[in-house]
C-alpha positions, 0 to 999 in steps of 0.5 A: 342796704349796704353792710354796716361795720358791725355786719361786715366785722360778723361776716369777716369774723367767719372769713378768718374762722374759715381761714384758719380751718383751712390753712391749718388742712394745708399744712399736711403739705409739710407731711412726711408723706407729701415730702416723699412725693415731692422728692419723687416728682421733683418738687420737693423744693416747691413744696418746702417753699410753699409749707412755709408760705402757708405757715407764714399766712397762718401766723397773720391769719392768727394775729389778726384775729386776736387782735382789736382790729377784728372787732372794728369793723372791716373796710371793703377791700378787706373783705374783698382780700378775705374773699381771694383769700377763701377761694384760693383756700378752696382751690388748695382743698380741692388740691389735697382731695384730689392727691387724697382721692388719686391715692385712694384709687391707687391703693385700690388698685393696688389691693385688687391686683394684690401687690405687695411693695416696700414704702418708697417703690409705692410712692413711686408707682403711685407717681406714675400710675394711672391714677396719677396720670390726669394731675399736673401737681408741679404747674399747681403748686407754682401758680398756688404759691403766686397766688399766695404770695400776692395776698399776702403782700396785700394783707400786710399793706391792709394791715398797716393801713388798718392799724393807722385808722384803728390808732387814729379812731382810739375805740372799738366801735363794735362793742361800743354798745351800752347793752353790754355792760352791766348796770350798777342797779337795776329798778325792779319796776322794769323787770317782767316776767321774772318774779318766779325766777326772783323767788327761785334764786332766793330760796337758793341763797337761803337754804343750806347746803350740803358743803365738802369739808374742804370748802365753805362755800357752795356756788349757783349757776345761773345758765342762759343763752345771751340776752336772756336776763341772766345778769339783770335777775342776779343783779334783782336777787343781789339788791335785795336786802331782805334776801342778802340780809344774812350775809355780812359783804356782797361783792359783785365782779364781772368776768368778761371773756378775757380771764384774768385771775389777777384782775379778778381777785384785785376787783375782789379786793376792791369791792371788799374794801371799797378802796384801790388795790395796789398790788400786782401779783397773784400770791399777794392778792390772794393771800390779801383776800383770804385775810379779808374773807376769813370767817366772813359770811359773804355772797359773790355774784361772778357775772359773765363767767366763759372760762372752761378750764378747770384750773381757771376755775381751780386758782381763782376760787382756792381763797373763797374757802376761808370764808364762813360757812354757808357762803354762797357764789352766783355764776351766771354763764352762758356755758353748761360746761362752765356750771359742771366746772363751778358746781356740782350741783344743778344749775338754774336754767332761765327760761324765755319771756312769753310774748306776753312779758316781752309785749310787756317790756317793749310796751315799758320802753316805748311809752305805750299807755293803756290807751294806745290805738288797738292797730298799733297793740296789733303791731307791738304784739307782733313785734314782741312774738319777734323777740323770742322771749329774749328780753334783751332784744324786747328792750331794744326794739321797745326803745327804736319805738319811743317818739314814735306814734304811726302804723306806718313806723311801727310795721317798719320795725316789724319788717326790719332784721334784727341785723339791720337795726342802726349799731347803737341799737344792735342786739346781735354783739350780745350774740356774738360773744358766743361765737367768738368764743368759739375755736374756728372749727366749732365757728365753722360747724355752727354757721353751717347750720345756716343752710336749715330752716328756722325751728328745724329739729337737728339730730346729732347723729345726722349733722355728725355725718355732715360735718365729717363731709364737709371735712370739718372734724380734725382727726385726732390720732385713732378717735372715730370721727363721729366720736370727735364730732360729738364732743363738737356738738356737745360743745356747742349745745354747751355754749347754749347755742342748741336748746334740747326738746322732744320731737313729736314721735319722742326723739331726742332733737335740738333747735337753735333759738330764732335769734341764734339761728339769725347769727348763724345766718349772718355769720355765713351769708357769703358762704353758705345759701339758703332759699325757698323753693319759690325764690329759685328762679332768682339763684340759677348758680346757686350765688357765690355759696359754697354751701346751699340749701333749696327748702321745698315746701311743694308737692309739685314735681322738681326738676333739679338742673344748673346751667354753668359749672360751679367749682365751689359748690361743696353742699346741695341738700332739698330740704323736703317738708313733703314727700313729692312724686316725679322729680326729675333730676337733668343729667348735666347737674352733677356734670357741672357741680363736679366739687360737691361733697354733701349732696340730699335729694331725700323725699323728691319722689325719684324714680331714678338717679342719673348715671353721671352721679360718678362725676361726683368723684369728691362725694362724701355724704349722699342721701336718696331716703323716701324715694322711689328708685328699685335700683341704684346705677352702677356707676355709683360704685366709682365714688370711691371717697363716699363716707355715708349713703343713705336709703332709709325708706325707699321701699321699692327698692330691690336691688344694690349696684354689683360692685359696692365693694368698691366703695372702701372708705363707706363707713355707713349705709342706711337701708329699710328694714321693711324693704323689698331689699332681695340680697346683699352685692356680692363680697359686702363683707370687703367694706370692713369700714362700715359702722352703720349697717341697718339691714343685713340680707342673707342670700343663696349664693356665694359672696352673698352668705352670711359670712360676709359679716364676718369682718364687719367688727366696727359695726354700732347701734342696730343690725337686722339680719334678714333672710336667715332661713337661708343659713343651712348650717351651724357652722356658717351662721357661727362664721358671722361671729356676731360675738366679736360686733361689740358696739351693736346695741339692738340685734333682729334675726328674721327668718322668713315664716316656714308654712306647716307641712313644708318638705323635711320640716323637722329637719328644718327646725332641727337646724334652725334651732342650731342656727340661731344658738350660733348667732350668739350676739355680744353681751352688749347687746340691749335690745333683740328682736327674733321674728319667725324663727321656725326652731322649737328650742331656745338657745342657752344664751337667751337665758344668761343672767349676765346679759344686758338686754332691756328689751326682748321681742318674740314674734312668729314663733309658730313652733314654740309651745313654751317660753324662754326662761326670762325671769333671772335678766337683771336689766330687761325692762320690757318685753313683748310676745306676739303669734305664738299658736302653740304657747297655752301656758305661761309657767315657771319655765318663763320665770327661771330658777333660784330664790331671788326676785324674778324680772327685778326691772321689768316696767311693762309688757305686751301679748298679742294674738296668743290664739291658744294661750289659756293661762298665766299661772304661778306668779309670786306677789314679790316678783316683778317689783318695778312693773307699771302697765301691760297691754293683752290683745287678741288673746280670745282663751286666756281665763286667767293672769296673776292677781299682781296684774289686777291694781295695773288694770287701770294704767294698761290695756286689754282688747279682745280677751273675753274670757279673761275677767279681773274684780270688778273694781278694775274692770274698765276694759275692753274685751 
């Protein structure tokens, strides 16, 4: 089936996001720093010449896509301009990444042989160094400014021709779509699935609100992704009378994304007086409505609010004040962001339709009696479980099914995309207003999350680190990149394109709606590809994607291979359900997909990964997780622009490449924490860029110690430090400074457990007690795990009242007859006390000196494999106030705990602790 205008406009409309993005990363050709080699190479003419090409293109690029001609729908040779246009922006990218990485080379050149050089010396060494040797930057930027021109003499003439049609046609046909516009009434009878929300929205309207001294009136947002409902459920509550009785004028205007103050304030005035207004200007228009609202009790649905701009917001509601108190506004929006602006107060979320209601709906639409064949109810309930609980589209796909009465008609419905569906029963232009609200970067990252399957669970984090990658953060002065990153994901959860839910081990994950997800798809089905594992025999180049996915849902070996080079290709992520074994990768696919920057081959069951991996000389993010390696090659190390790498559970892995010291521009590396990892490369501590680093281990040799943290201050989240037996000396263990690591949340300190009876081991505990008093982390620090510490001391700052530890875990403390003081930590929620033998008393040592109440925040706590623990004694009634549950394993001498555990017996739990007896009121336990 060929593109309708609809489709085609949504594909375009990426193309220009796209092109914007990319010709706004050209325009650093005009940087100083290209002028100094322009003038250094000789080319400082061309280059001037071709900053001004491209600024030109940019103004065209802007104009068209502010223009009406957009949403008109895209003749052919558009998209085939728009085509020739991406590819040669490709080619330019590749250009800058290029002089970027030569760069980079150079300046680790120059660093190794320690050359100190003003400004203009290096440039001019740069030119004619090693690095810069294999680039023929004038012949690039002379065919690159040809190309350039061409298409833009071609755009001008498609603009013009265009524009006749547009002028000659006199609408815009992707928006002529009734579903769009707001119904004057809406009948009650045809609403399902709403009756709670009804009744929630009014209970809001009549119940008084907490209002500020300078405003009279308080505001309800109403939130939603599109389709959802929002306008038809404000439209129920407003045309009830018996709800809205209360207020003396109801005034309903619809925003629209154009904001227009003066629009909005005169369509105000109009529904207030029911007459035209004639004037023009703000003043007199808001003067006009504060006169016709004073003292008025009024209730003012603003439908379809999109401004984010606090001043928007700020002009236009400065004459709602002089209305009478207990005035009430209804926002309906699909932006949380715009609720924050409107109101402080929560907003109500509309949730989805059941299949049932949306069954409901489509059987309204359709004309289906209650007598309707139960082949063809089989049918409609299927299509219903296709509407995602969007009413809007249960509605449309309800209304293609009137008049039509076969099986055969009915499953042709259920087998068509939503895309395809004939324009004047289109749901996707409701959709892709939030989408053309978007900036061009945030359009950019949003199609990019195409290349994942339907319900798949985003982690912020993660798709961060992909789009810093694929190089769509825009620097913005000294801001961290992934701080950028997650204002865009912010954003775009705000403009209710990502929904928040709970993963299955209690993570905190996103999912995009079916539909939202089927926009994503549609906006970027010409750049980026994704395909089941099944379907691959159909795409041995991978198609004219630039971005692609292969879903393997397999646990059959993959041999991974291509057969012809691919410039464009800049994304190759295996989305694994299955961890696989035997996967093979052939050595020439890196060879002949040299342009990648994301690369994934996580859960595939590798054994080993090609040499030719350095031919990936623009690869920025690399993910090996869950597989079977025991080594890295070597060669990675020449992937000098490598940002992320990650090794998350490649438990046979033993051992780094020697020179990841190279790897200057790494910002983060994910390793196992419960690997077989044996030491650090030597000099680690020169990646002084890293800012994730899970695991730290220590080694004997020089280059290999613990001071090669020393450095590492950007380091954030969690850092275990492994092998710490191997710190000798409290000077060295002080030269980790742990104290200056301001952003790590959750510290591990492991030491490998010291057998009774080793050589000098009173020595041994003597230094290890000094060790650790060294390691002395930040007062950031929130969570810390200390495991087999062979010391018999706590250091002093365990115990300091300031720090903002929530979680403490002591495990393997062979030495250690008594606890640290715990009690005076005002944020520790929680702590756990595991295979301490010589602990047989837990006192007031543990709880602290001082009147005050002890462990005020405590929530829970654990004790496990306390061999010898006797009894916990001397607790107060008063103290830990907050405690709600505790688990007692293994403990087989324990007689006795505090009578403030005995009401939490039932909510906790208590294993294998046969002495240990509670009233037998709260005796349902297992000892």
């Amino acid at each position: 089936m060929g593109d309708s205008s609809f489709v085609s406009g949504f594909k375009t409309g990426f193309g220009s996001a796209f092109l914007q993005f990319a010709l706004e990363r050209l325009a650093t050709f005009g940087s100083f720093a290209w002028k100094e080699i322009g003038v250094i190479w000789g080319v400082e003419d061309e280059l001037r010449k071709l900053h001004r090409t491209l600024l030109k293109a940019q103004d065209l690029v802007d104009h068209m896509d502010g223009s009406a001609l957009r949403l008109s729908g895209w003749s052919s040779a558009w998209q085939m301009w728009f085509e020739d246009m991406r590819k040669l922006a490709y080619d330019a990218d590749s250009l800058l990444d290029r002089v970027s990485l030569h760069l980079s080379n150079y300046c680790a050149e120059q660093s190794e042989n320690n050359a100190a050089a003003g400004r203009q010396n290096q440039v001019f060494s740069m030119v004619f160094s090693s690095s810069f040797n294999k680039l023929d930057l004038p012949h690039e930027i002379s065919a690159m400014q040809k190309k350039l021109e061409e298409l833009l003499r071609e755009m001008e003439s498609l603009n013009m021709i265009e524009k006749a049609k547009f002028d000659a046609s006199g609408k815009i046909a992707l928006f002529n779509n009734s579903c769009l516009a707001a119904s004057a009434f809406v009948d009650d009878r045809n609403v399902v699935g709403r009756v709670r929300d009804k009744a929630c929205l009014v209970d809001l309207l009549v119940e008084k609100s907490d209002i500020s001294n300078f405003s009279n009136f308080s505001v309800i947002p109403v939130v939603g992704m599109g389709g959802l409902g929002k306008t038809t459920l404000a439209r129920l509550v407003y045309d009830d009378d018996t709800a809205c009785s209360s207020f003396n004028k109801k005034i309903w205007v619809s925003i629209s994304t154009n904001f227009d103050a003066v629009r909005i304030t005169k369509s105000i005035i109009e529904c207030v007086t029911l007459s035209p207004c004639n004037l023009s200007d703000l003043y007199s228009l808001q003067k006009e409505l504060q006169n016709l609202l004073r003292g008025v009790k009024f209730l003012l649905v603003l439908d379809d609010y999109w401004s984010e701009k606090h001043c928007d917001w700020d002009i236009l509601s400065s004459p709602f004040r002089f209305g009478s108190k207990e005035s009430k506004i209804v926002v309906t929006t699909r932006s949380s962001k715009v609720s924050s602006i409107v109101s402080s107060s929560e907003a109500y979320r509309l949730k989805f339709l059941s299949d049932d209601d949306c069954w409901g709906l489509i059987k309204q639409r359709a004309v289906v009696g209650a007598g309707a064949s139960p082949v063809l109810e089989s049918i409609g309930r299927k299509i219903a479980t296709k509407c995602k609980g969007l009413p809007l589209v249960a509605v449309t796909l309800g209304s293609m099914l009137r008049r039509k009465c076969t099986e055969q008609e009915w499953s042709s419905v259920l087998d068509t995309e939503l895309w395809d569906l004939p324009q004047d029963k289109n749901v996707f232009p409701a959709l892709l207003l939030s989408y053309l609200n978007l900036p061009p970067h945030l359009q950019k990252c949003f199609a990019y999350c195409s290349l994942f399957p339907k319900d798949h669970e985003f982690e912020v984090d993660e798709l961060i680190l992909l789009w810093m990658a694929e190089g769509f953060i825009q620097p913005i002065g000294a801001r961290r990149l992934e701080d950028l990153g997650g204002e865009y994901f912010n954003d775009l959860h705000s403009a209710s394109l990502f929904e928040q839910c709970v993963s299955t081990s209690n993570r905190i994950v996103y999912k995009m709606h079916h539909l939202i997800h089927d926009m994503a798809r549609l906006v970027s089905r010409d750049v980026c590809c994704h395909v089941k594992n099944s379907m691959l025999k159909h795409y041995p180049l991978f198609g004219n994607a630039c971005h692609f996915s292969l879903l393997r849902d397999s646990i059959q070996p993959l041999r991974l291979q291509a057969s012809q080079k691919n410039d464009r290709l800049r994304t190759f992520l295996v989305i694994s359900n299955n961890i696989t074994n035997g996967g093979v990768i052939d050595c020439q696919l890196f060879l002949y997909l040299q342009c990648l920057r994301v690369l994934d081959l996580s859960r595939l069951g590798l054994n080993d990964l090609p040499d030719s991996v350095d031919r990936l000389e623009y690869l920025r993010y690399l993910n090996l997780s869950e597989n079977r390696m025991f080594c890295l090659p070597e060669s990675m190390c020449k992937l000098v622009a490598l940002q992320t790498l990650k090794l998350k559970n490649c438990s046979q892995l033993i051992e780094l490449p020697q020179n990841m010291r190279n790897l200057s521009n790494l910002r983060h590396l994910e390793l196992d924490t419960r690997g077989q990892l044996q030491f650090m490369p030597p000099e680690f501590g020169r990646l002084t860029s890293l800012q994730t680093l899970s695991t730290y281990v220590v080694g004997r040799r020089k280059g290999h110690v613990i001071e090669e943290l020393k450095n590492m201050d950007c380091l954030r989240g969690s850092l275990c430090i492994k092998n710490i037996q191997y710190v000798s000396n409290a000077t060295d263990a002080a030269e980790a400074k742990l104290g200056m690591k301001a952003c790590l949340n959750k510290l591990e300190l492991q030491w490998i457990e010291l057998p009774a009876g080793s050589p000098q081991l009173n020595q041994r505990m003597s230094e290890q007690a000094q060790v650790l008093a060294n390691l002395q982390p930040h007062g950031n620090i929130k969570k810390l795990v200390i495991q087999n510490y062979c010391g018999v001391i706590y250091p002093n700052w365990l115990s300091e009242s300031w720090r903002k530890f929530t979680s403490i875990h002591l495990q393997g403390l062979k030495y250690c007859d008594s606890l640290p003081s715990l009690g005076q930590l005002p944020s520790l929620k929680s702590f756990a006390i595991s295979d301490m033998p010589l602990l047989e008393y837990v006192d007031d040592r543990f709880y602290g000196t001082g009147n005050h109440v002890k462990f005020p925040s405590l929530e829970s706590f654990q004790l496990h494999g306390m061999s010898m623990l006797i009894q916990w004694r001397n607790a107060s009634n008063v103290d830990m106030p907050c405690l709600n549950s505790f688990t007692i394993e293994d403990c087989p001498k324990l007689i006795a705990c505090p009578t403030i555990f005995q009401s939490l017996v039932q909510n906790s739990n208590i294993v294998r602790c046969p002495l240990l007896r509670f009233p037998s009121r709260y005796y349902n336990f297992d000892c």
